[in-house]
C-alpha positions in Angstrom: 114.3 42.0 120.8 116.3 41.8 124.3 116.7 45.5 124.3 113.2 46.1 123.5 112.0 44.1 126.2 114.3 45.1 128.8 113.2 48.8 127.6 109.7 48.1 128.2 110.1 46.5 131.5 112.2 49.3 132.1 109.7 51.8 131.2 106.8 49.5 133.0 108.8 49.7 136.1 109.2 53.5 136.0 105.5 54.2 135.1 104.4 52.1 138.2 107.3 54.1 140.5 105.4 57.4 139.5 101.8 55.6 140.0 102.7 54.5 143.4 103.8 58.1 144.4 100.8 59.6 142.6 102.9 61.4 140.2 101.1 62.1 137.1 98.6 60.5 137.2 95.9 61.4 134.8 92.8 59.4 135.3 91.2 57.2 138.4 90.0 53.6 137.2 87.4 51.8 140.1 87.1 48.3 140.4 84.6 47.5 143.1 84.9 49.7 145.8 88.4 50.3 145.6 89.7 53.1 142.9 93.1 54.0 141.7 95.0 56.3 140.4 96.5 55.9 136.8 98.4 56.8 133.3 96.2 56.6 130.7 98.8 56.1 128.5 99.8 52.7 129.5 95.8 51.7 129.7 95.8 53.3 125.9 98.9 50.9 124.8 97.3 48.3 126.6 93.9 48.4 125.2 92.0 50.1 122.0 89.3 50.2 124.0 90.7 52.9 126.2 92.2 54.2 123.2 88.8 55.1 122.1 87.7 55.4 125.4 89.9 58.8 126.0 90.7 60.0 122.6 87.0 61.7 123.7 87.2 61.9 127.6 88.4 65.3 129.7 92.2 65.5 130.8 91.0 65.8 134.4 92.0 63.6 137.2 88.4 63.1 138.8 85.6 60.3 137.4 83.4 62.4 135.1 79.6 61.6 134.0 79.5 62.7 130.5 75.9 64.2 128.9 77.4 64.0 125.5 79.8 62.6 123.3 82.8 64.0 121.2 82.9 66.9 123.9 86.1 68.5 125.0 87.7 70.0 128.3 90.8 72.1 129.0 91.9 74.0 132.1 92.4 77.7 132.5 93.1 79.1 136.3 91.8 75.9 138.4 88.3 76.4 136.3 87.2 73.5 133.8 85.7 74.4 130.6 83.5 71.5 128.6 82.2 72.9 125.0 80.5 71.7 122.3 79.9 67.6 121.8 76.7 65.6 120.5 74.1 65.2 123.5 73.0 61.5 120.9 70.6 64.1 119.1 71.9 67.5 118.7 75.2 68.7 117.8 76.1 71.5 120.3 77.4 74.9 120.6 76.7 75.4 124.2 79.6 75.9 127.1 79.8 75.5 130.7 82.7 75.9 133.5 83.5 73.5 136.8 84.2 75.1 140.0 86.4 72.8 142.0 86.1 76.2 144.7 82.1 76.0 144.8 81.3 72.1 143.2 79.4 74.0 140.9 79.0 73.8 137.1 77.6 77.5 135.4 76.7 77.6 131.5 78.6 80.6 129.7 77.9 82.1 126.5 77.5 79.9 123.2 79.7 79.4 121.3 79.2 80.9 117.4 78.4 77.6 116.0 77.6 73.7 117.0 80.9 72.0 117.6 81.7 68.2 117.8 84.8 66.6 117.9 86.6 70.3 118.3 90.3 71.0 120.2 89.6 73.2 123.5 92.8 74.3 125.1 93.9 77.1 128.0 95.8 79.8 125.6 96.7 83.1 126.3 94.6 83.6 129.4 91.5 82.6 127.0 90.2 79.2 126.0 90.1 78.6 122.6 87.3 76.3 120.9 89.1 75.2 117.1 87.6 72.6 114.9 85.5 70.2 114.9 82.0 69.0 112.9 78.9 71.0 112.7 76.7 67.8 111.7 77.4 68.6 108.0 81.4 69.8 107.3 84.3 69.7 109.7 85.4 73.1 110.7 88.2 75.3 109.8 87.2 78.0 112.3 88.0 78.6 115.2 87.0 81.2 118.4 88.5 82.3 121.8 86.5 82.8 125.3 87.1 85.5 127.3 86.3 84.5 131.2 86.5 88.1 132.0 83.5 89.4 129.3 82.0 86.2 129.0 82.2 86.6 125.0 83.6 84.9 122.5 85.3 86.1 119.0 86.7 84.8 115.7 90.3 84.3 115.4 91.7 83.5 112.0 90.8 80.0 110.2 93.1 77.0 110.4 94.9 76.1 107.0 93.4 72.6 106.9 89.2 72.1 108.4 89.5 69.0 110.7 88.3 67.2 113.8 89.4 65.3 116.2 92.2 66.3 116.3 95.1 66.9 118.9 95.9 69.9 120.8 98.4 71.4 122.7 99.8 74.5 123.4 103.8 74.8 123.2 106.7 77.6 123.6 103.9 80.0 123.3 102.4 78.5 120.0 99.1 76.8 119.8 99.4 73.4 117.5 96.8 71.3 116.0 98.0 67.5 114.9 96.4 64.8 113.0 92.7 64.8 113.0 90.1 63.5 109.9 89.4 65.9 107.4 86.2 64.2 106.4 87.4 62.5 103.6 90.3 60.8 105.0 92.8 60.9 108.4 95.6 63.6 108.5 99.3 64.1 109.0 98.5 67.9 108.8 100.2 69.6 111.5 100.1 73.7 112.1 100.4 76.1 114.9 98.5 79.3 115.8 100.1 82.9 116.9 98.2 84.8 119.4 100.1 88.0 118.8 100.1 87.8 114.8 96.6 86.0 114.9 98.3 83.7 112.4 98.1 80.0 111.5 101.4 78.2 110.4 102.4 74.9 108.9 104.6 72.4 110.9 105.9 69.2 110.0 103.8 66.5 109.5 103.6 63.3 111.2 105.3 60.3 109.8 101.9 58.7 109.9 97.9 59.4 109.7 96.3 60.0 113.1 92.6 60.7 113.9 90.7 60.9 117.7 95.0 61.6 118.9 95.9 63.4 122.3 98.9 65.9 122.8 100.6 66.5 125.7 104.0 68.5 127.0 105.8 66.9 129.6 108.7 68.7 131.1 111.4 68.2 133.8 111.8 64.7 133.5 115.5 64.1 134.1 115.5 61.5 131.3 112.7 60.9 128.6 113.9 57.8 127.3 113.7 56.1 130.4 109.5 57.5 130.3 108.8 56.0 126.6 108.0 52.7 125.4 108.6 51.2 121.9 105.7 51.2 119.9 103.5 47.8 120.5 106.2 46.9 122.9 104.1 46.5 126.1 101.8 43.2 127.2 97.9 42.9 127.0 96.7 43.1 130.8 93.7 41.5 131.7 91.3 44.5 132.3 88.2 41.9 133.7 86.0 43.4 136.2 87.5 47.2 135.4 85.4 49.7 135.7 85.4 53.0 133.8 82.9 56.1 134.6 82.7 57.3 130.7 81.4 56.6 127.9 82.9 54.7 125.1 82.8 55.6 121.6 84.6 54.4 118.4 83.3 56.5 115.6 85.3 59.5 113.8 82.2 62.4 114.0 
């Protein structure tokens, strides 16, 4: 138990090092008039709340007003995408892009179906929309964007229809991990080929996971010193935090 406590104050110490030198950082918090930058990760393992909180927010840095829930974001070339989501009537199929360049926001061409709960991810020069629920199944399917046309097409299926999932692309291979199936959570994990246009199976997780984020981190010197064990860090007192999103604890 000494080890595991002097590896999460380790870890503690390390995270607030990074914080305090704006090193990534993922998310901004406000309390009052005063905001900061954070790790989601340690607010996740701190809190289910944010757990929920960002298993459905966008990866970006800046606060964000959200018109829907169950939406997604990725990244491609300094321009945000958002797609899909639930707008608390209709399930959608529409996309836009953020223009950090211009402040702007500009709807692009729908999507071929309403998506909630999907995996969105920079791919390939493309953005790729996979998943998700349509308001009646989840979704095997999946479809890339084209900035350059403004179109999108059908790419092959994934082996297993799921949503909210996580999503990440790695090596050159985009994977899927975890997600609900609509009967149940998964361990499912696969990976898509652009060049073969092929979906693969991976390992599994050792556990279920549904609403679960991905990441890739690379050049840290020494990972262990950047991971905590599991259920190893204190509760904080989060009174009087404020958080521009929108909270949400259901698996649509």
């Amino acid at each position: 138990m000494d080890n595991w406590n002097e590896s999460s104050h380790m870890s503690s110490s390390v995270f607030n090092s990074l914080r305090l030198e704006g090193k990534l950082c993922d998310a901004v918090i406000k309390v009052e008039d005063v905001t900061f930058e954070i790790h989601r990760v340690i607010l996740c393992r701190c809190s289910t709340y944010f757990l929920d909180l960002w298993s459905q927010s966008p990866p970006d840095k800046k606060l964000f007003h959200p018109c829907g829930t169950r939406l997604r974001c990725c990244k491609n070339n300094q321009i945000v995408y958002i797609c899909g989501g639930f707008n608390g009537t209709d399930f959608l199929q529409t996309a836009e892009f953020y223009s950090p360049e211009t402040n702007q926001w500009t709807m692009i061409s729908q999507m071929s179906c309403q998506r909630r709960g999907l995996g969105i991810v920079a791919y390939a020069d493309h953005v790729y929309a996979v998943g998700g629920f349509d308001g009646s199944v989840r979704l095997s399917s999946a479809e890339v964007y084209n900035p350059r046309s403004d179109t999108w097409r059908q790419v092959s299926r994934m082996l297993t229809a799921r949503s909210n999932f996580g999503i990440e692309v790695l090596n050159g291979r985009l994977y899927v991990v975890g997600g609900y199936n609509g009967r149940s959570t998964c361990t499912n994990v696969e990976y898509y080929d652009a060049t073969t246009d092929e979906w693969t199976e991976a390992s599994p997780l050792d556990i279920s996971r549904s609403a679960v984020s991905c990441c890739v981190l690379s050049g840290l010197p020494n990972m262990d010193e950047y991971v905590s064990p599991r259920d190893s860090l204190t509760i904080v007192s989060l009174d009087d935090v404020f958080v521009d999103s929108e909270d949400s604890s259901e698996h649509s």
